[in-house]
Wavefront OBJ file of the C-alpha trace (Angstrom):
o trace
v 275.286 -101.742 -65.832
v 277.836 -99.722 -67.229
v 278.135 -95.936 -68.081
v 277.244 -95.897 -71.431
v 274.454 -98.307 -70.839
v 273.268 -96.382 -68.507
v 272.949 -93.247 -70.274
v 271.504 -95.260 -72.766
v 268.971 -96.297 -70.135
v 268.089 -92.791 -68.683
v 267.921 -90.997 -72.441
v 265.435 -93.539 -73.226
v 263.506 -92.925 -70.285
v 263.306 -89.420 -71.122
v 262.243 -89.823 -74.182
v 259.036 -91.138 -72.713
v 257.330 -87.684 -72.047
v 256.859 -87.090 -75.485
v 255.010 -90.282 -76.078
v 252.426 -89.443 -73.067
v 254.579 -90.981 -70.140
v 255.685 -90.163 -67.117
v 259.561 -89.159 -66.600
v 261.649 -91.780 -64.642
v 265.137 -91.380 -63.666
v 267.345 -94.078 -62.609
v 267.530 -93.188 -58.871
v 264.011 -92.954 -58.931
v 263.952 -96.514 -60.483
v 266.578 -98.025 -57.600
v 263.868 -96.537 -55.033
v 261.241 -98.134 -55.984
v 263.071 -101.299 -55.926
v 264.249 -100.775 -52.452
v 260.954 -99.624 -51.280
v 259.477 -103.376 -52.950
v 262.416 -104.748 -51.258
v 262.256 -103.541 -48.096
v 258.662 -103.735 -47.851
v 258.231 -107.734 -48.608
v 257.399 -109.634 -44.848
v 259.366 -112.443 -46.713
v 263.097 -112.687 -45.434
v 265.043 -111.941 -48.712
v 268.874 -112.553 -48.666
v 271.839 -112.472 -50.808
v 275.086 -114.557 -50.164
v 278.195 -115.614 -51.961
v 279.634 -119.301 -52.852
v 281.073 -119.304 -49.647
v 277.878 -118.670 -47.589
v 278.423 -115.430 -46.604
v 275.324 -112.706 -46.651
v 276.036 -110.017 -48.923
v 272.474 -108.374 -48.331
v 269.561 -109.437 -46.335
v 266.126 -107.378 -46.191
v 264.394 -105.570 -43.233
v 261.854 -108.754 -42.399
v 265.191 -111.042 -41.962
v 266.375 -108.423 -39.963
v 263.913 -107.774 -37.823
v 263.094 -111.133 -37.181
v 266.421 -112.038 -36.203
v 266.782 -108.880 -33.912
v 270.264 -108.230 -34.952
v 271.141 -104.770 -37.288
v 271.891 -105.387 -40.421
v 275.382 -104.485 -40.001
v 275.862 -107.603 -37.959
v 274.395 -110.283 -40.564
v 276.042 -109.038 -43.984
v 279.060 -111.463 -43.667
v 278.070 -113.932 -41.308
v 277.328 -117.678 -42.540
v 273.639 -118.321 -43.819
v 271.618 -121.575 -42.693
v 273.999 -122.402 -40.425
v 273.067 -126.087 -39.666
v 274.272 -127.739 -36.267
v 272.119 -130.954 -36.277
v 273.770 -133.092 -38.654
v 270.819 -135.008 -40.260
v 269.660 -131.205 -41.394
v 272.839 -130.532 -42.580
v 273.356 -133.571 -44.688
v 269.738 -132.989 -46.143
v 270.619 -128.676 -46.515
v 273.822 -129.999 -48.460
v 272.146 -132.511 -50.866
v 269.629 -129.776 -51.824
v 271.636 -127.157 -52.633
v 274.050 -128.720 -54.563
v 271.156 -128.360 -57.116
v 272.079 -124.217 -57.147
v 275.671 -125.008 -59.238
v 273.712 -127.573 -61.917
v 270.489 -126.640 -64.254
v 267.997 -125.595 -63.204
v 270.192 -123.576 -60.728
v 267.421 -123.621 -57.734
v 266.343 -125.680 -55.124
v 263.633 -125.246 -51.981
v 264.956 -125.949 -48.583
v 263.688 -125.674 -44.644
v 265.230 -124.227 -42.042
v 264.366 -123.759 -37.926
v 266.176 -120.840 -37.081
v 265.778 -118.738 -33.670
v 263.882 -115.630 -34.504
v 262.414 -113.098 -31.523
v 259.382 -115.132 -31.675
v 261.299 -118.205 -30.788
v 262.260 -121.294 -32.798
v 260.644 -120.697 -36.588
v 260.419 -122.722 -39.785
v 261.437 -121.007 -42.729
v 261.304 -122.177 -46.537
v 263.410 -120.601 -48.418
v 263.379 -121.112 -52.231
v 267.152 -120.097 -53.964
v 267.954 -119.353 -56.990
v 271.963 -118.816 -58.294
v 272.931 -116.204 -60.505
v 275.016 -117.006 -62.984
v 277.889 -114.358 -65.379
v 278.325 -114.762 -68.593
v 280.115 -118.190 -69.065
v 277.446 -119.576 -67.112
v 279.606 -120.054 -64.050
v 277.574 -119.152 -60.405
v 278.784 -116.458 -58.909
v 276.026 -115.282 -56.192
v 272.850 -116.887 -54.634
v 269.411 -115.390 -53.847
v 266.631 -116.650 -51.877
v 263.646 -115.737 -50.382
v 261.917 -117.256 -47.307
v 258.989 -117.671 -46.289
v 257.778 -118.746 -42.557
v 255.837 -121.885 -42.571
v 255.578 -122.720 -38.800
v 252.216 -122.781 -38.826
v 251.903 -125.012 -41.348
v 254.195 -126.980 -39.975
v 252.455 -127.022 -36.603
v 249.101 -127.750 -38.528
v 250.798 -131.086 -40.471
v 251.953 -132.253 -36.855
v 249.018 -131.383 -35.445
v 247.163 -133.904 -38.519
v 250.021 -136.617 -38.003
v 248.746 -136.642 -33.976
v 245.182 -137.251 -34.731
v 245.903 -139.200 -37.254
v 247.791 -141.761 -34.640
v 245.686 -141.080 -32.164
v 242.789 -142.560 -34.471
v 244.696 -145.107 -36.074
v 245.269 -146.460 -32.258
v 241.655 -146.501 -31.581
v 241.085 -148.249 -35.239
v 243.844 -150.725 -34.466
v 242.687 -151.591 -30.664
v 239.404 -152.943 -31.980
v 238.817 -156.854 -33.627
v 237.780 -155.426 -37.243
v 240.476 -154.862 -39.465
v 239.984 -151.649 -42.096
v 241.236 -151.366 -45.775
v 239.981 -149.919 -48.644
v 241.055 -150.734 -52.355
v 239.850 -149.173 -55.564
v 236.675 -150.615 -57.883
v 239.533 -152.864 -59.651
v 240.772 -154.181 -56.700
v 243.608 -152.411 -56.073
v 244.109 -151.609 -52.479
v 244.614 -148.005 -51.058
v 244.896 -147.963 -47.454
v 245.509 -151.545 -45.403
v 245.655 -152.016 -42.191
v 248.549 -152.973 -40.449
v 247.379 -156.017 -38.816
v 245.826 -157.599 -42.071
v 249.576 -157.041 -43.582
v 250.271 -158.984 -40.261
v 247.692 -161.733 -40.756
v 248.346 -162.071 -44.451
v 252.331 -161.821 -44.081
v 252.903 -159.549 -46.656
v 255.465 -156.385 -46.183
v 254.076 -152.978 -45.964
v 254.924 -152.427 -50.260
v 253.115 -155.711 -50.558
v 249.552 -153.851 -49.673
v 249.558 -152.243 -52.937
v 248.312 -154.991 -55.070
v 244.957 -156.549 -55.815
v 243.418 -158.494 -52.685
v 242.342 -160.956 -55.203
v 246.315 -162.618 -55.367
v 245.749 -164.012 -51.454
v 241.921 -166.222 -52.753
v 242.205 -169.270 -52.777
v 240.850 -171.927 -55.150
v 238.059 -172.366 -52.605
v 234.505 -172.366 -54.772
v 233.174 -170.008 -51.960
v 235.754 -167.467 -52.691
v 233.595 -167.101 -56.243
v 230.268 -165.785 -54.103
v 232.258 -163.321 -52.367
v 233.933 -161.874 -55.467
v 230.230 -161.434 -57.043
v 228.849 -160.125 -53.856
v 232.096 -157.432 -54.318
v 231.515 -156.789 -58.360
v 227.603 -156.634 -57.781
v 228.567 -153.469 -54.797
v 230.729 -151.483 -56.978
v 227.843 -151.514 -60.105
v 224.695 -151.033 -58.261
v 226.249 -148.627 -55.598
v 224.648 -150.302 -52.619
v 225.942 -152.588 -49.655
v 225.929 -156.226 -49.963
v 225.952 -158.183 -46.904
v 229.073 -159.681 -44.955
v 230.104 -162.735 -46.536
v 233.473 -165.272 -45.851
v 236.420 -165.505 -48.072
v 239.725 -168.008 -47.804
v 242.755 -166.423 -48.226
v 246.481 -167.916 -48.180
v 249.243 -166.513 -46.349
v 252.741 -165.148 -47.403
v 253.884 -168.584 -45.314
v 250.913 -170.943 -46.920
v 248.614 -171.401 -44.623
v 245.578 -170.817 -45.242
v 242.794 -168.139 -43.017
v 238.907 -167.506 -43.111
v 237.981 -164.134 -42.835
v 234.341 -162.260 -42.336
v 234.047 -159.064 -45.013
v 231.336 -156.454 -44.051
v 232.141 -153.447 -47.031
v 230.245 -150.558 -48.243
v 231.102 -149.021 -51.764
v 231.767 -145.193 -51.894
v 229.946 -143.499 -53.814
v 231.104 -140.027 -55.682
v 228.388 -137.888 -58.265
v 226.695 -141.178 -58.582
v 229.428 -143.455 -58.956
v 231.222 -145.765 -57.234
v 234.911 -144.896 -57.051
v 236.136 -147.156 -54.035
v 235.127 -149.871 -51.552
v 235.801 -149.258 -47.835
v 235.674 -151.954 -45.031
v 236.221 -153.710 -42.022
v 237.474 -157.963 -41.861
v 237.828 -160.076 -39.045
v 239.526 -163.310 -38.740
v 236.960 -166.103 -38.367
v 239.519 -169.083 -39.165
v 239.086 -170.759 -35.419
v 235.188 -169.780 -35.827
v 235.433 -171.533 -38.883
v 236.613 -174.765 -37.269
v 234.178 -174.793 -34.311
v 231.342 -174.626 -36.850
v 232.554 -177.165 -39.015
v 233.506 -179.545 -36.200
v 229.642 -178.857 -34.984
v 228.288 -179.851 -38.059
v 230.255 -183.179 -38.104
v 229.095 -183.895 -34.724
v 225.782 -183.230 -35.722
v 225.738 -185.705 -38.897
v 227.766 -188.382 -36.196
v 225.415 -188.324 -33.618
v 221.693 -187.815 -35.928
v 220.933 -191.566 -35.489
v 221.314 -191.375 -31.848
v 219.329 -188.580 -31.243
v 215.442 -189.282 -29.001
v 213.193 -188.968 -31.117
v 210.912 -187.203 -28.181
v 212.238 -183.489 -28.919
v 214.046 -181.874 -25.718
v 211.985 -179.373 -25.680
v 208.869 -181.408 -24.932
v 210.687 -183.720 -22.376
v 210.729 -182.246 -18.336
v 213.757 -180.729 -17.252
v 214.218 -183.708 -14.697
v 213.736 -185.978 -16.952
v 217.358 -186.578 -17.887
v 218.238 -186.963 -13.852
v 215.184 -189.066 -13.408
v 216.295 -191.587 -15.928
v 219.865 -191.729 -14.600
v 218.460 -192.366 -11.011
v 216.204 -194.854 -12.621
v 218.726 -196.990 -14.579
v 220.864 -196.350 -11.067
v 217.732 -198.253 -9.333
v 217.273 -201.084 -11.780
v 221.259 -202.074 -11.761
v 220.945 -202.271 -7.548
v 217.785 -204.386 -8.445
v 219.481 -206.451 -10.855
v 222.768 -206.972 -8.964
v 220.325 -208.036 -5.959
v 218.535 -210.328 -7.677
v 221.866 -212.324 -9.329
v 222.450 -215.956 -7.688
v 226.238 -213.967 -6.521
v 224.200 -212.161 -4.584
v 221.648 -214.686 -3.192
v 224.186 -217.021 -2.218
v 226.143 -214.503 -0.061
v 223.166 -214.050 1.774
l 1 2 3 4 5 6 7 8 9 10 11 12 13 14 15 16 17 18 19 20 21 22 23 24 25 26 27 28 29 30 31 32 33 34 35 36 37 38 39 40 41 42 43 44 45 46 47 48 49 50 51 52 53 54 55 56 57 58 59 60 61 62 63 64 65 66 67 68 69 70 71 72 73 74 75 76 77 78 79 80 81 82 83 84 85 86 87 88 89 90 91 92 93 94 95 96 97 98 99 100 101 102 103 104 105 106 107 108 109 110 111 112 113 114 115 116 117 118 119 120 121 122 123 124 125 126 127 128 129 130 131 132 133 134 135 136 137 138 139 140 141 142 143 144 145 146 147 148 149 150 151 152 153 154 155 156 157 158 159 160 161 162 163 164 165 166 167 168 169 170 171 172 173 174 175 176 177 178 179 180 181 182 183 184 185 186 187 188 189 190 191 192 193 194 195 196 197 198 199 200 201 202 203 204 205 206 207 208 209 210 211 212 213 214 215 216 217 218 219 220 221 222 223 224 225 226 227 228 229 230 231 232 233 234 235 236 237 238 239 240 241 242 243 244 245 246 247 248 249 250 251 252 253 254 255 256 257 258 259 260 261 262 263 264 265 266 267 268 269 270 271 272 273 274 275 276 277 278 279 280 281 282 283 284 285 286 287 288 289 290 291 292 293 294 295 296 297 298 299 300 301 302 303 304 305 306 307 308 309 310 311 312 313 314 315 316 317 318 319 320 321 322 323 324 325 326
């Protein structure tokens, strides 16, 4: 500010009394300032296009237990791991281009031991619109931080458990959209892990059962309620073509269904043993006693092999072979 300006500045505070106010001075202005300043528990810092600190608060002093004396003019965010620095770098070349700010994280060594800090920058620009100094502010987010890995280790943890058993989870929305998938049924259906994203109705087949299940689906969504587990055939990413078991419930939000959740298992080999039953079953139906097993004697069946045993020996006795050898 320059001296006239400031002049300017004080006379016009000082008109103030007569209009009811309070007298205010510049130096008592610049105070209160510093006192805001100094009183923040966020770090706030001030350094030039070269990185150096030009000012840095009592909270990023303190928490770096070095005097202040010692920090104006050393580097800020210095970086050693170089996937941080690369990221640090990319971000803050948004400070020299509009909007002139950018939000980055930093682990730094503080008296408390290693601590995340986000600090949100802001550049400060002269007349011709050119940068000439940086500001930021940070704010410590460790906790946070611990909290999200804390989330990310349950969230494995269960994901393992869901994952270890024979059903298979997913979820997709009332049009069929899928939200969550799990990785095993991207396995079974080949798809990619971008592929999940689409309706589950693209792997049906043109199987007339697949219709039933699709109703049984549509049917869930408007009436709110579970249907029971029904059988779908779906195609692969490589052709082939799997049977799977659905057991779904819809969920159900102020009365409304706004997704379905479920498990699926794959049934395709279960599928094959039933069908192959049922052909042996039409095969053999002329064959079958008509004296129901159930109402025959449990030694029945060895009876009647000793007994055809007995009448081939009797037979085989009785043959003129037989007669003549004697």
């Amino acid at each position: 500010m320059s001296g006239e300006k400031t002049l300017s500045f004080t006379r016009y505070i000082r008109r103030e009394p007569a209009q009811g106010c309070g007298v205010m001075t510049m130096d008592a202005t610049e105070n209160q300032y510093r006192d805001l300043v100094e009183c923040q528990q966020d770090f706030l810092v001030k350094f030039s296009l070269e990185g150096r600190l030009l000012f840095v608060n009592s909270a990023y002093s303190e928490a770096l237990g070095r005097p202040r004396e010692e920090l104006v003019g050393s580097v800020f965010m210095p970086v050693n791991d170089e996937r941080y620095a690369d990221v640090v770098a990319t971000q803050m070349t948004k400070l020299f281009r509009p909007p002139f700010s950018c939000i980055v994280e930093q682990w730094i060594q503080t008296r408390h031991g290693m601590r995340c800090i986000s600090w949100s920058a802001r550049s400060l620009l002269d007349a011709d619109r050119n940068v000439r100094e940086i500001v930021a502010a940070g704010r410590d987010v460790t906790p946070v931080k611990n909290e999200q890995k804390a989330i990310r280790k349950r969230d494995e943890e269960l994901m393992l458990v869901l994952e270890s058993g024979s059903p298979m989870y997913y979820s997709h929305t009332t049009d069929h959209t899928m939200v969550y998938v799990s990785p095993r049924i991207r396995t079974l259906l080949g798809c990619r892990r971008g592929e999940g994203k689409r309706s589950w109705t693209d792997f049906l087949t043109d199987n007339p059962a697949n219709a039933a299940g699709l109703e049984r689906t549509l049917r869930a969504v408007s009436s709110g309620r579970r249907e029971p587990p029904y059988r779908l055939e779906m195609t692969t990413g490589s052709g082939k073509r799997v049977w799977i078991e659905v057991n779904e419930i819809p969920v159900v939000k102020n009365g409304k269904t706004v997704a379905i959740a479920g498990s699926l298992e794959d049934v395709t080999e279960k599928m094959y043993v039933e069908e192959g039953a049922a052909e042996a079953e039409i095969l053999f139906k002329g064959v079958r006693p008509k004296e129901p097993m159930s109402a025959r004697s449990p030694f029945s069946a060895i009876w009647s092999i000793f007994s055809r045993d007995k009448a081939a020996a009797e037979e085989e006795s009785s043959s003129p072979e037989a007669v003549n050898d004697r």
